[in-house]
N, C-alpha and C positions, 0 to 999 in steps of 0.2 A: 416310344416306349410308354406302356403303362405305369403310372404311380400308384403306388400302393393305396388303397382306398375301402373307405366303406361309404353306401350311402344308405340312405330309406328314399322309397320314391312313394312319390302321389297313391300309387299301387297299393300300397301296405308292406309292398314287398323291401327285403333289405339285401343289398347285393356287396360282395368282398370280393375283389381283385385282388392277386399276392405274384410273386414271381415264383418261380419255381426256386431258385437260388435263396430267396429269405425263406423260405419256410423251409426248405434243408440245412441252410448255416442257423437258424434259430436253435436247431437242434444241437448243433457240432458233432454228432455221432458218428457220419459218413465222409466226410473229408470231402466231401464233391462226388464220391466215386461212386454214387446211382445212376445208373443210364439208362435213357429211353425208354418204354413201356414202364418200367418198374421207377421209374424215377418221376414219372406223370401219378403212378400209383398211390407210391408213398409222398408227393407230396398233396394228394384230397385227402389219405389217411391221415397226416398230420395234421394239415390246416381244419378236419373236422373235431377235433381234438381240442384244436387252441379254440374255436368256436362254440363247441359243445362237448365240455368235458365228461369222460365216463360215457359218452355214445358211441357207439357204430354203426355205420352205415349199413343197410341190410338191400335188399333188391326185392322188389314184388315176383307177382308171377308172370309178369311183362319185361324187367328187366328193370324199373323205374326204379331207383336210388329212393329209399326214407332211413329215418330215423323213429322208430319205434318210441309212442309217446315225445315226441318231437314234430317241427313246426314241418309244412311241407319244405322240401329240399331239393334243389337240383345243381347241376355241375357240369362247367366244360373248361379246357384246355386249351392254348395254343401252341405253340413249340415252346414257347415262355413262360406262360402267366397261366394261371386256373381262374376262371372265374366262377364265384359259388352265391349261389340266390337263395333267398328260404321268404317261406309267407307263412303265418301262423295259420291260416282260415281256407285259403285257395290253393289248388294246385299250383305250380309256376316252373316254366320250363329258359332256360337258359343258353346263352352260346358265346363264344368269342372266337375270330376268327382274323385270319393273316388275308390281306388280297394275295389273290395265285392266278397266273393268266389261266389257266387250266378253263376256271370260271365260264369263259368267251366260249371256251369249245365244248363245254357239256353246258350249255345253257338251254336247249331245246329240250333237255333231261329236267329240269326242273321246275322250267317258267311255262308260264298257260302263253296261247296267243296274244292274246291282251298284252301281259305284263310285255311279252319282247316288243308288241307292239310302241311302249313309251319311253322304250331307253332311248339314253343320250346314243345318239350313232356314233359321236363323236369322239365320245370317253366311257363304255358304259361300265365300268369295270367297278367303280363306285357305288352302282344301282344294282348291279349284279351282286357284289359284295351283301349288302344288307337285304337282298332280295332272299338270297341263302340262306342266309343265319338268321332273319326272321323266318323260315320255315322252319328252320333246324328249331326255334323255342317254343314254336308251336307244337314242332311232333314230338317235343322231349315234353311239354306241357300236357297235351293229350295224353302219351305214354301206352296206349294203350292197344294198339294194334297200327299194321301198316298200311303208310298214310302214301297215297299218290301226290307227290309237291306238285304236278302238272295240274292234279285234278282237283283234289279232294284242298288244295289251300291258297289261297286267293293274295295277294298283294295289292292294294289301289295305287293309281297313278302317284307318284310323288317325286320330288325334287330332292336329291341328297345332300344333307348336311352336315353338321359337325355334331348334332343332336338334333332325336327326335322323337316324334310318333309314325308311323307306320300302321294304317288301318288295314283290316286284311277279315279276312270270312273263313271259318275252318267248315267244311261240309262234310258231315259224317251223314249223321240221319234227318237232321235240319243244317241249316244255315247256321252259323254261331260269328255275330259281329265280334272280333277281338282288334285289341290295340296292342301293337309290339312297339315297346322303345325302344332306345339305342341312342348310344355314345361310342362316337368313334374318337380313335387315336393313334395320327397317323397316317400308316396302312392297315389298322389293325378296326375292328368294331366289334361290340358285344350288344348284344341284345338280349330280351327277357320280356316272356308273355305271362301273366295270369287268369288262369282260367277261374270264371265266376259262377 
């Protein structure tokens, strides 16, 4: 389980972890009784609130989450916990994610030959996990149209751990070397790219 947490990373970027359960009892309005979509909703509408008062989240004409005269902002969910990123300067794309065996069987859907080519045969559900969700922070990073995860974004060989980096290449119209992090916990990992 995640703890509640804020950091700053190397990045510039600053990331907040929350459970879905503290930022609805913070409030005592609802009793517990928000469920599901709308209970994911309202708790980025709160937790933007405790974060940056008197803002709203507004959407581009991509779909990308900002805060008007506000730092860049991104945001993701688990069935749990929200994890919410912002970078004053650069874009930054975000993820947190549960392992799900599902992974194993649509893994030809996301990873290039390479990448299957260096999973563990033995466990790879680990390297699939964060192979995922670093795509997932890159194409909410970019934001910008849709991205082929087989094609257009790259993961390098690595070894999965408890934290990391993750080197990886987004191909749009050039090459673009990017570094995704990640802190796992658990079964659970987040990750988070900034675009420079």
């Amino acid at each position: 389980m995640w703890n509640e947490s804020s950091w700053n990373c190397s990045t510039g970027a600053r990331l907040t972890v929350r459970s879905f359960d503290s930022i609805l009892q913070s409030y005592n309005q609802d009793g517990g009784q928000i469920k599901g979509r709308n209970r994911e909703k309202e708790s980025i509408r709160r937790l933007t609130t405790l974060l940056h008062p008197n803002s709203e989240i507004q959407k581009d004409l991509w779909g990308k989450p900002f805060i008007p005269n506000g730092p860049h902002i991104n945001y993701s969910h688990s069935s749990s916990h929200v994890l919410w990123g912002e970078h004053a300067d650069h874009a930054i794309g975000v993820d947190i994610e549960n392992e799900r065996p599902q992974l194993i069987k649509l893994q030809s859907k996301f990873c290039s030959t390479e990448e299957l080519s260096y999973l563990d045969t033995c466990e790879p559900l680990s390297q699939l996990l964060l192979i995922w969700s670093a795509k997932e922070s890159i194409y909410k990073a970019y934001g910008k149209k849709a991205l082929d995860f087989r094609v257009d974004m790259r993961i390098a060989p690595f070894k999965a751990s408890t934290k990391g980096t993750l080197e990886a290449v987004l191909n749009i119209e050039k090459e673009v070397p990017l570094s995704v992090h990640y802190k796992r916990m658990d079964t659970s990992v987040a990750t988070w790219c900034v675009l420079h």
